[in-house]
N, C-alpha and C positions, 0 to 999 in steps of 0.2 A: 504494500500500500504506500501511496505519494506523501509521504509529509505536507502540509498545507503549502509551505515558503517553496516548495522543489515545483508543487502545481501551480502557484502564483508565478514564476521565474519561467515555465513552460506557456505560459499563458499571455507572458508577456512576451519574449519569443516570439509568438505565432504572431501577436499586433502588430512588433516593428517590423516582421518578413511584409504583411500585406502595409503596413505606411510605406513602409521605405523597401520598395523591391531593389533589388541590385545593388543592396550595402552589404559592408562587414559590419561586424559589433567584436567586443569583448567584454568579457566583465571578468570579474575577480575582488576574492575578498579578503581583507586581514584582520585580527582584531583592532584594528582603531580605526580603517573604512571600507566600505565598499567601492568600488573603484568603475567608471562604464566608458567602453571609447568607442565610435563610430565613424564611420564616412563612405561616401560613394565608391563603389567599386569601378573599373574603367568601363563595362558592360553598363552602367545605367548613365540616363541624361543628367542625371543631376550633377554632373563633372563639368556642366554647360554653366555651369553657379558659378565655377571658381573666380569670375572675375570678379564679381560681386560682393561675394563673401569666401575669403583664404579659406574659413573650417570648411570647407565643401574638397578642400585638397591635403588637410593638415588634422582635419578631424573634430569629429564634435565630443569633448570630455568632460567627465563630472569625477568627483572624489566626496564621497558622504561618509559623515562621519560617523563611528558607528553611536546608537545600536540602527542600523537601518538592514537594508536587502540587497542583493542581486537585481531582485526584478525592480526595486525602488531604483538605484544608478540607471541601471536601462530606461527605464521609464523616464525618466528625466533628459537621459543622453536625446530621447525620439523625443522630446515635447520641443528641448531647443532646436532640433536637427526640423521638424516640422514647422518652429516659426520662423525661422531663418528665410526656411523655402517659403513661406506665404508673404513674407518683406519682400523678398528676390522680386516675387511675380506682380506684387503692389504696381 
């Protein structure tokens, strides 16, 4: 059986595959934070950003401190990576 935080982190997963097709992520945790990095892959358009905004070539990152989550960094890495793209398109 899934731990709740392992089906939260899977769940969150599936959301930033369909926000953000044709990115990487990482995440990773220590005891003092959880850690999330993103960006466009060369396969998706969003690499059309970079002139706009460098994190579309350098990456979009967070570091929370703990007690937080995996899917909480993630989560956050896709909210900034999604307003970035919706300023871009302003």
């Amino acid at each position: 059986m899934n731990k709740p935080c392992e089906t939260d982190l899977e769940a969150t997963i599936q959301a930033f595959r369909v926000a953000l097709p044709g990115w990487w992520f990482s995440v990773c945790e220590c005891d003092v934070s959880c850690d999330a990095s993103a960006a466009p892959t060369r396969h998706s358009g969003d690499t059309a950003l970079i002139p706009q905004d460098e994190r579309f070539n350098s990456g979009f990152h967070v570091d929370l401190t703990q007690p937080s989550t995996l899917a909480d960094a993630l989560r956050c890495v896709m909210e900034d990576a999604l307003e970035a793209k919706g300023k871009c398109h302003e």
